[in-house]
LORODREN-727687 format. One line per 2 residues: number of its first residue (from 1); their letters; for each residue x, y, z of C-alpha. Coordinates in nm, 2 decimals. Each point is the difference from the previous one (the first is absolute). Last residue first. Layout:
<recs>
NUM = a = X/Y/Z | ...
</recs>
This chain:
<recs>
222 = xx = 0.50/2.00/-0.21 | 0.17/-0.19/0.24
220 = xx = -0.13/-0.29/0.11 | -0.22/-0.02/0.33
218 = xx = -0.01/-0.37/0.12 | -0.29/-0.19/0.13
216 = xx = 0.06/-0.37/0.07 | -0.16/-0.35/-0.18
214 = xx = 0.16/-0.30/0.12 | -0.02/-0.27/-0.25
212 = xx = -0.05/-0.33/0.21 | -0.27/-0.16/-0.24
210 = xx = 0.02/0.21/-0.36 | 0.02/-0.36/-0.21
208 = xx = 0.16/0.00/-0.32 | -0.10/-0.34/-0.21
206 = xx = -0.26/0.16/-0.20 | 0.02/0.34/-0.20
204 = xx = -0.25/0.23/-0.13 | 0.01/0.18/-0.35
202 = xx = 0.29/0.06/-0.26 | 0.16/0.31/0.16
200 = xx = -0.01/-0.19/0.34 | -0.23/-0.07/0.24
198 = xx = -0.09/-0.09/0.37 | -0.34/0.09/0.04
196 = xx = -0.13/-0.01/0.38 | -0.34/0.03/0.19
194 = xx = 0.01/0.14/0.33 | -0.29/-0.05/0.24
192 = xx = -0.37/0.13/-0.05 | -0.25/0.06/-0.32
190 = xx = 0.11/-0.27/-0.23 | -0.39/-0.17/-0.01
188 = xx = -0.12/0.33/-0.23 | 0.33/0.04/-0.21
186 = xx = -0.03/-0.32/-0.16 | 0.10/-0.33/0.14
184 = xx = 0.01/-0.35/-0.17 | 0.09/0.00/-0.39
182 = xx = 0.11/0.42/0.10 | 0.35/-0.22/0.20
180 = xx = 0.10/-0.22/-0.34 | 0.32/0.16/-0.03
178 = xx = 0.11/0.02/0.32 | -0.06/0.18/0.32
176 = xx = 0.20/-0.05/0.32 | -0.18/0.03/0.29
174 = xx = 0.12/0.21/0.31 | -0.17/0.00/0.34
172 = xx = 0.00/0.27/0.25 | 0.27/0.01/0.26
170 = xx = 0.29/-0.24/-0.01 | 0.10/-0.22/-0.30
168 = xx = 0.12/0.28/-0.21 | 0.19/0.21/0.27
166 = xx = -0.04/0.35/0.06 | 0.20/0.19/0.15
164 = xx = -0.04/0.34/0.24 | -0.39/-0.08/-0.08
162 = xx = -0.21/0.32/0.01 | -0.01/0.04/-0.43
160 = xx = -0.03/-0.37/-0.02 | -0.30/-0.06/0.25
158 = xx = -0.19/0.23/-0.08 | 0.00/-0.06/-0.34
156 = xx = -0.16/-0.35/0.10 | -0.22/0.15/0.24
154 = xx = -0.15/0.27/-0.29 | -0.07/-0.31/-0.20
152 = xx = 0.10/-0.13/-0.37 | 0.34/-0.01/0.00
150 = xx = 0.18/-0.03/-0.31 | 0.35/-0.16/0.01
148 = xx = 0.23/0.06/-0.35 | 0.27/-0.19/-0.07
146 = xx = 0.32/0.04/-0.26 | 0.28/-0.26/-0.12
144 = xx = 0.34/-0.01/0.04 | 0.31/-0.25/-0.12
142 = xx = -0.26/-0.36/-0.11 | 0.28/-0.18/-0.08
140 = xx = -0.07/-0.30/0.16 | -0.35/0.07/0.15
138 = xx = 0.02/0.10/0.37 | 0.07/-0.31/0.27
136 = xx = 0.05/0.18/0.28 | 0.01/0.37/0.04
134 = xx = 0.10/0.22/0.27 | -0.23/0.31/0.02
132 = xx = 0.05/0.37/0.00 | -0.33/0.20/-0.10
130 = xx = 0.06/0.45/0.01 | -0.30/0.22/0.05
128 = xx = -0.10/0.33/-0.15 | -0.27/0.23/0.13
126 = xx = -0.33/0.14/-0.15 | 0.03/0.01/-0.32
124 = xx = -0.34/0.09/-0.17 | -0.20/-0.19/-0.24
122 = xx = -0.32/-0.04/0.25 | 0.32/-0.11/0.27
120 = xx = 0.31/-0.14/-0.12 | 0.29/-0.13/0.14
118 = xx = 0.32/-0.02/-0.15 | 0.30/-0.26/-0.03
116 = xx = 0.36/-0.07/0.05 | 0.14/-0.32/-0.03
114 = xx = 0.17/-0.31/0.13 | 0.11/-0.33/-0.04
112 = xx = 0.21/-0.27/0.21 | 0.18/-0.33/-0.06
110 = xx = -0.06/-0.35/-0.04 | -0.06/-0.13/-0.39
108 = xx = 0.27/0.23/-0.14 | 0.11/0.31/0.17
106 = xx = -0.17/0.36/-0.02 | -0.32/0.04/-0.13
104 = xx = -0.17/0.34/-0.11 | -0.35/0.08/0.15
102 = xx = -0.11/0.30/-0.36 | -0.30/0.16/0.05
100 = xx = -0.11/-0.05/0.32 | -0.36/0.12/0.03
98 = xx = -0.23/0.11/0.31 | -0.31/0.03/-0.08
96 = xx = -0.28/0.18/0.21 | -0.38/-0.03/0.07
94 = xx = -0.04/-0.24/-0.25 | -0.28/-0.01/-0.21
92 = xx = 0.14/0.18/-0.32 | 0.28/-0.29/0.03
90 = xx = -0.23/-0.26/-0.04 | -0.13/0.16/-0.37
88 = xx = 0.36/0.06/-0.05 | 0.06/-0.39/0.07
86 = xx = -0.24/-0.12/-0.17 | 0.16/-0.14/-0.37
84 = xx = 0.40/0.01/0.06 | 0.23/0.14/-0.22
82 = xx = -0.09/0.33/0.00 | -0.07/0.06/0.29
80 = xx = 0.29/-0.13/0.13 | 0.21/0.22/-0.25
78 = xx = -0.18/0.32/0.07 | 0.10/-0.12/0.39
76 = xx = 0.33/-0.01/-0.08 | 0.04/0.29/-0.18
74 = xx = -0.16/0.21/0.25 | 0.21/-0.17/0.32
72 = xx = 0.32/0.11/-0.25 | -0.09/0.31/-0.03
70 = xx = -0.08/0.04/0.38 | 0.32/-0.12/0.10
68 = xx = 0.23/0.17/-0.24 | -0.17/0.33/0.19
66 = xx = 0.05/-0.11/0.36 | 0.39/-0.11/-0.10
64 = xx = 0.10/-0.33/-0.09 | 0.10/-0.22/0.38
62 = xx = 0.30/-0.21/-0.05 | 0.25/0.27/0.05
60 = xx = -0.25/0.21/0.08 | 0.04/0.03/0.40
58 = xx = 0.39/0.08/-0.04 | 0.21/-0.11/0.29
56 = xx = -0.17/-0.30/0.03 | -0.12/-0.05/0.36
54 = xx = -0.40/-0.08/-0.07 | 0.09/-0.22/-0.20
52 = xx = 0.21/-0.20/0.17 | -0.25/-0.02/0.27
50 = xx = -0.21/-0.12/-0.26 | 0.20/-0.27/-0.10
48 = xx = 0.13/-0.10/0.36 | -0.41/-0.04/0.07
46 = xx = 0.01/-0.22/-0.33 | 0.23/-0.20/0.20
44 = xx = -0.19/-0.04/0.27 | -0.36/-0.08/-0.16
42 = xx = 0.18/-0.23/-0.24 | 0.21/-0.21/0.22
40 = xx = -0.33/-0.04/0.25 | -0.16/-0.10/-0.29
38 = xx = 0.29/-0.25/-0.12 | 0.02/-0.18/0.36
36 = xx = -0.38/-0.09/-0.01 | -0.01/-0.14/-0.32
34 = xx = 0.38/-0.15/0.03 | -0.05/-0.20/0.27
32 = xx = 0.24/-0.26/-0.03 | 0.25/0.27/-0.15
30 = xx = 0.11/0.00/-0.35 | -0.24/0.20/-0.17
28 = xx = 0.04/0.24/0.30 | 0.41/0.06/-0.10
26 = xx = -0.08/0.12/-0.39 | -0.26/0.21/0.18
24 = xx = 0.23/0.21/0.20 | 0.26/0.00/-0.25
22 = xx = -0.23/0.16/-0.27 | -0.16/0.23/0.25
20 = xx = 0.40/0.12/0.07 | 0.03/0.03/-0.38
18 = xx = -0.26/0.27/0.01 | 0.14/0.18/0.28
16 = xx = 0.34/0.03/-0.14 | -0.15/0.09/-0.36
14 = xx = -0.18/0.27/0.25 | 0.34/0.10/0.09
12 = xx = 0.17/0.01/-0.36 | -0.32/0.17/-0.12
10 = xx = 0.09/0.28/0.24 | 0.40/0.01/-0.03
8 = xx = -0.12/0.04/-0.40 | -0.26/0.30/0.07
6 = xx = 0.28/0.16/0.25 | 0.25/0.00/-0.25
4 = xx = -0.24/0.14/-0.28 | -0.11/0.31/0.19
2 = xx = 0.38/0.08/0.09 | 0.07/-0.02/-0.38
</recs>
């Protein structure tokens, strides 16, 4: 019962959080300046979202445990590869995957999504991250999807795993992949940077961008 209060009074905060980002950029789109007035919105109140986080009473109330993680990173990159011709082939390249099985949306249009995620090194998890963004403009009725960044150099890794935060948009470059990606690169000219896939059970997606998504290490429970 105790377990259960605290999970609720912890969603009910980050709802808080979430609806604050709505707000936030509700207000920029009205403002004479609203490109440059909405990314500073974003970058601050997404700081009040993490620090939210990082003050909820129970640290997996959002968060699945270490375990659920893994299975869940597994099944979503069986159903990448699955679903999309070149991407394991890719992925054998990389020197480590991180993968976000399930980002879930909250609010419609303008609001914020998050999710847990695992990185992996030669099939090995090696740490576990969490990625907190406020979205603009995501597919009506598109509620979560799932995304995978493979990074092809050791300085690329590097820089995640001895980042406090990263932020898409910052550090080394991210391109999106979609569909038609092995018509024009193959795993010999993808050798550096980060290359994305952002998919769902029935193969990528388009429309969902991954600039602003900060990307933190977290340690779930097991």
């Amino acid at each position: 019962m105790k377990h259960n209060i605290l999970r609720t009074l912890s969603q009910a905060s980050v709802a808080a959080a979430l609806m604050a980002i709505t707000m936030g950029l509700a207000l920029a789109q009205t403002h004479k300046r609203k490109e440059t007035i909405k990314r500073n919105i974003v970058r601050t109140l997404l700081g009040i979202l993490l620090l939210t986080l990082t003050l909820l009473p129970l640290r997996s109330a959002l968060a699945a445990s270490a375990s659920e993680i893994d299975r869940n990173a597994t099944a979503a990159l069986q159903t990448l590869y699955k679903t999309t011709p070149g991407a394991k082939t890719l992925a054998n390249n990389a020197k480590g995957i991180l993968v976000f099985p399930n980002i879930v949306k909250a609010g419609f249009i303008i609001g914020g999504q998050y999710g847990d995620g695992a990185l992996r090194e030669k099939g090995k998890t090696v740490g576990y991250y969490r990625s907190l963004a406020a979205s603009y403009g995501l597919q009506a009725g598109v509620q979560s999807f799932g995304y995978a960044l493979l990074f092809m150099d050791d300085a690329s890794l590097r820089y995640l795993e001895n980042s406090k935060g990263w932020e898409i948009g910052t550090g080394p470059s991210v391109v999106v992949l979609d569909k038609g990606f092995g018509k024009n690169m193959s795993s010999t000219t993808l050798r550096k940077g980060v290359y994305a896939f952002i998919f769902s059970q029935k193969g990528l997606m388009a429309g969902i961008g991954l600039q602003g998504s900060k990307i933190t290490k977290i340690t779930p429970d097991e």
